[in-house]
N, C-alpha and C positions, 0 to 999 in steps of 0.2 A: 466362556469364549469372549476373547476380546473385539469390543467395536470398532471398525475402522471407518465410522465416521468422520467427518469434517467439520468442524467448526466452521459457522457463518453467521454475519452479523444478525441474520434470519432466525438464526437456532437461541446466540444468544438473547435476542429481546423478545421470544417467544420462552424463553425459561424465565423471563424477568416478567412476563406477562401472570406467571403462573403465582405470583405474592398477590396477596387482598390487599386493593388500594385504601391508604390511610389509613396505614396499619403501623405504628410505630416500630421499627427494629433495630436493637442495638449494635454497635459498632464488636469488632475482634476482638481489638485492645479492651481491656472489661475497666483499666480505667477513665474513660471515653465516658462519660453521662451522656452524652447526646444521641438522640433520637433519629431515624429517616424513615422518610417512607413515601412511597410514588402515589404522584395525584393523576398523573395521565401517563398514558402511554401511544403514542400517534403512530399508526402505520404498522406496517411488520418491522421495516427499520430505524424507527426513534423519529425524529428525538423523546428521552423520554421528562417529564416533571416531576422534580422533588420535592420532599418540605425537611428542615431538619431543625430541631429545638432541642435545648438542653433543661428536661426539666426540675435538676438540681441547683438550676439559676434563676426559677419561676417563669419559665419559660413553659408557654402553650402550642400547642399544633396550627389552631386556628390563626394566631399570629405571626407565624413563621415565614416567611416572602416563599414563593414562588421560586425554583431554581433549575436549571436544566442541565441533562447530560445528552450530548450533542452524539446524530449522528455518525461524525468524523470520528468522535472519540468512541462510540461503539465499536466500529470498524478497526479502529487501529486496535483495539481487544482483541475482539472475535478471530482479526487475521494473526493474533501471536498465540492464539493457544490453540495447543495439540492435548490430545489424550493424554493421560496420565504423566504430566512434560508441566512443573510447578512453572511460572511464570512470580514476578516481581513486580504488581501494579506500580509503584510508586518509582521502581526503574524504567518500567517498558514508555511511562508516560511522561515522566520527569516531574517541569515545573507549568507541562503545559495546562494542566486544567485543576482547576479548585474543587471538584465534584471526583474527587477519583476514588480515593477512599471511602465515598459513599456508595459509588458501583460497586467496590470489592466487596463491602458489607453485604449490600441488596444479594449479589450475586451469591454468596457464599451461604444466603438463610433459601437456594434454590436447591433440590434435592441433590445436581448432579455434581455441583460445587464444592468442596472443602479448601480450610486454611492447612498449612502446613509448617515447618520450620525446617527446612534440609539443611545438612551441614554447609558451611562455606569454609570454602579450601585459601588460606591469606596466604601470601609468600612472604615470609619473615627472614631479614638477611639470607635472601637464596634459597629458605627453604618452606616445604610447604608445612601449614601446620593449618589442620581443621578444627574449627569453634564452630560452636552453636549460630543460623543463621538466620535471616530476615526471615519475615513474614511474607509467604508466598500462597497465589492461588493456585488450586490445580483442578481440574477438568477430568470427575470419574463416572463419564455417562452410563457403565456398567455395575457400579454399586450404588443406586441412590440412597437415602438417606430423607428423613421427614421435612415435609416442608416448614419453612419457618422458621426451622435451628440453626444454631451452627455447629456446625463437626469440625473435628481436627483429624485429619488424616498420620498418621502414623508414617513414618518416609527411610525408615532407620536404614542406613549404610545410602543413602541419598545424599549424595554434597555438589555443591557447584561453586568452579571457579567464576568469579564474576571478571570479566574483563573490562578493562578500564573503557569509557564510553571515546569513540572517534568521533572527529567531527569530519563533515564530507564538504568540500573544496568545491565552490565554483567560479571559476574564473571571472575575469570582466567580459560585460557583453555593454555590445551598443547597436543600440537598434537602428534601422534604415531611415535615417530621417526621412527621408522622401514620403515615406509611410505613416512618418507620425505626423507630419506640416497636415495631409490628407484628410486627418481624422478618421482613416480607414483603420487602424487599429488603436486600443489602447494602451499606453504605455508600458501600466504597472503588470496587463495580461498580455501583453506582448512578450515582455521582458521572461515571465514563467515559461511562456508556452516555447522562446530559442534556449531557457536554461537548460529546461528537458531537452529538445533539440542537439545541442552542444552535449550534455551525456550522455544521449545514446554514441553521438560520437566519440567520443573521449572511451566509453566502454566499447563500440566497435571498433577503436586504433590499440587497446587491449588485449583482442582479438584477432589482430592482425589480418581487420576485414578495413574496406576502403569503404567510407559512408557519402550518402546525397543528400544534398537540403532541398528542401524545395526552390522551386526557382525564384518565388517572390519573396524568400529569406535570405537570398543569399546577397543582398547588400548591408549585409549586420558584420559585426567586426566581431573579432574572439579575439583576446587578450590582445588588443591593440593590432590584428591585423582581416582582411577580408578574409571571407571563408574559402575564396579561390585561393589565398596564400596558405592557408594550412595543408600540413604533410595528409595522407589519406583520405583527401577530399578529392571528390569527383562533380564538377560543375554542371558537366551536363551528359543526360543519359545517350546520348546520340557517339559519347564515346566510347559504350560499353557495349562491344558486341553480342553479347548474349543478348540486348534488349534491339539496340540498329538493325538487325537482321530482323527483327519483326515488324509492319508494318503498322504504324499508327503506337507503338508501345512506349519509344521516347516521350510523345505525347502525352498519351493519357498517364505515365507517371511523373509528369514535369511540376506535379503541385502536390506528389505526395512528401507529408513532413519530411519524415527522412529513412534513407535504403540501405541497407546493407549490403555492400558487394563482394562477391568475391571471384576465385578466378574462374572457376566455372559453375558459378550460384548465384544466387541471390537469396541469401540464407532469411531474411527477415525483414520484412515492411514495417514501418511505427506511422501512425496517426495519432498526433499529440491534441487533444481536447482540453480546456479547461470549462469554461461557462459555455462555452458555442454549443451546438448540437454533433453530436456523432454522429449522424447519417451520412453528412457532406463526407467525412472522411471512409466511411466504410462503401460509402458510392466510388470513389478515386480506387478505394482499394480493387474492387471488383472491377469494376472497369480494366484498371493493367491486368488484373490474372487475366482477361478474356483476351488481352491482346498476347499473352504470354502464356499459350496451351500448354506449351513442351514443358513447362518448369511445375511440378506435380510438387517438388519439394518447400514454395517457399509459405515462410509462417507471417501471418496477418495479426498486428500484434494493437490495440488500443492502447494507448498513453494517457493514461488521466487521473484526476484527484481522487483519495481515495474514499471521500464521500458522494462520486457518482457513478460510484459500482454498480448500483441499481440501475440507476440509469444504462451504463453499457451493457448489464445483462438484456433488459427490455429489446435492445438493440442489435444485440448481434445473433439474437432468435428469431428478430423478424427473418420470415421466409425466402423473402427476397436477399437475404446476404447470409443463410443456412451454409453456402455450399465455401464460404470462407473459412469457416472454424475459429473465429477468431479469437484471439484470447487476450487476456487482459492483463495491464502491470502497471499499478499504481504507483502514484508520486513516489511515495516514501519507499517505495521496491526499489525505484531509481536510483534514490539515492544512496538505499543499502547495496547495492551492485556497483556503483559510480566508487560510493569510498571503499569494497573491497578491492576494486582497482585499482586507485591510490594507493591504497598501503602493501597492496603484493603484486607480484610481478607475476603475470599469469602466464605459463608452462604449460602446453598441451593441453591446453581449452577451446572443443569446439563450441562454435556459435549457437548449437544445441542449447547449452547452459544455459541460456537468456530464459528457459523453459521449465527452470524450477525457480526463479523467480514470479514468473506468469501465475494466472488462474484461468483453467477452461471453463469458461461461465455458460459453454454450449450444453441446452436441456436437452 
């Protein structure tokens, strides 16, 4: 029977917990002489410390620096692998971290992990033709395998076309000066927290839903114009009868980041978080449903980095904001939704969709 577990950052560094510290293990590539192996492991979610020495170059453990694999970059793992679904360390993470192929390694001598090689499908003058392909990890929680080792999984009639990597478009922004003279916000977290801001827009005018900024955002400029000159912007909620008609509800949603509207919805709430705390946002949040009984449908959705996943899980289990549901969609989700918007023109999409991007982090 197959598992329909879920991979999470939790699971994976609770299977990396499962190696003997300073324990030297080799790399996939067998011609690789170099050595790794974890000196700590902090927390359920990382970071965790490496050491790695080559000892065909007289190179010892004991002298090896100290090296880390971050959080962030656990996460961005754990959230790309599914069951028996090969993943591309060295694609999914680029050039962002120098410790990557150390994790595939670590990860790969864990019982539930194997390497593999699936075919890759090239298109040569138009056509396809399949060759032997990368070095792939993959995730088989129902066939373990001994700790320690490494396995190769057998993948045969398995091929994947790779597509070329897109890059995701953000326009210019300029913040409210009035805001920065103040020193009420800063700059370089400003500037993140109206990027997101500006894609949730950009994917709800994809949507052909009408979005709201908060009100103390909306003196920032999008691609050289105020957010009250943009097409499907709504400046203020006192023009949206669904919420006018209810007493004190213009109000208490006049600071939420930003809303989705529609003609007779409000398909989705966003509270964009970076270093700040989440509470302030999931308070704003609750607050408008209370002043908005009738509306049963709309989704409470967290915006944040995707190394404070923990943190928002913490957060939208306290008791006090249980009856939100709220769910969560990390930066890098943003973004992957932002450039499928760019590069296709979306046809018969409801607002629903923002929902397989998400994660219900409700326990």
């Amino acid at each position: 029977m197959t598992t329909t577990t879920n991979m999470s950052i939790e699971i994976l560094v609770n299977a990396l917990k499962s190696l003997p510290k300073n324990q030297g293990f080799g790399y996939i590539h067998k011609a690789t002489k170099t050595l790794v192996s974890i000196t700590d492991i902090e927390g359920a979610c990382g970071p965790i410390s490496i050491q790695r020495w080559d000892p065909s170059k007289g190179e010892i453990q004991k002298q090896a620096k100290i090296e880390s694999i971050s959080t962030q970059m656990l996460s961005r793992v754990a959230n790309a692998i599914t069951p028996q679904m090969p993943i591309n360390i060295d694609r999914l993470l680029g050039a962002s971290y120098n410790t990557r192929s150390a994790l595939e390694t670590l990860l790969c001598h864990t019982p539930q992990f194997y390497y593999c090689f699936p075919g890759r499908i090239e298109n040569i003058n138009g056509k396809p033709k399949t060759k032997r392909g990368h070095k792939h990890v993959i995730w088989i929680p129902d066939e373990p395998h001994a700790l320690g080792i490494l396995m190769e999984k057998k993948v045969t009639g398995l091929e994947i076309s790779e597509l070329p990597s897109k890059s995701v478009i953000y326009d210019a922004l300029e913040l409210p000066q009035a805001l920065i003279k103040s020193g009420k916000i800063d700059s370089e977290e400003g500037r993140i927290h109206l990027r997101m801001q500006m894609a949730i827009y950009e994917i709800g005018r994809a949507l052909f839903l009408n979005t709201y900024i908060a009100k103390n955002d909306q003196g920032a400029k999008y691609k050289g114009k105020f957010l009250s000159a943009q097409s499907n912007m709504v400046t203020s909620l006192n023009d949206v009868p669904l919420i006018n008609i209810m007493d004190g509800a213009a109000r208490a949603g006049s600071l939420i980041d930003a809303m989705w509207i529609g003609n007779k919805s409000i398909p989705a709430i966003f509270e964009v978080e970076n270093s700040t705390g989440v509470t302030s946002g999931l308070n704003r949040m609750l607050s408008f449903k209370k002043h908005m009984p009738s509306l049963s449908d709309m989704r409470f959705i967290i915006v944040a980095p995707d190394d404070l996943r923990d943190k928002v899980f913490r957060e939208v289990n306290r008791p006090e904001f249980k009856e939100l549901h709220a769910l969560y969609l990390s930066y890098s989700s943003v973004s992957e939704l932002l450039g499928l918007c760019q590069e296709r023109k979306l046809k018969g999409v409801q607002a629903a969709f923002i929902e397989t991007f998400c994660e219900d982090l409700n326990s």
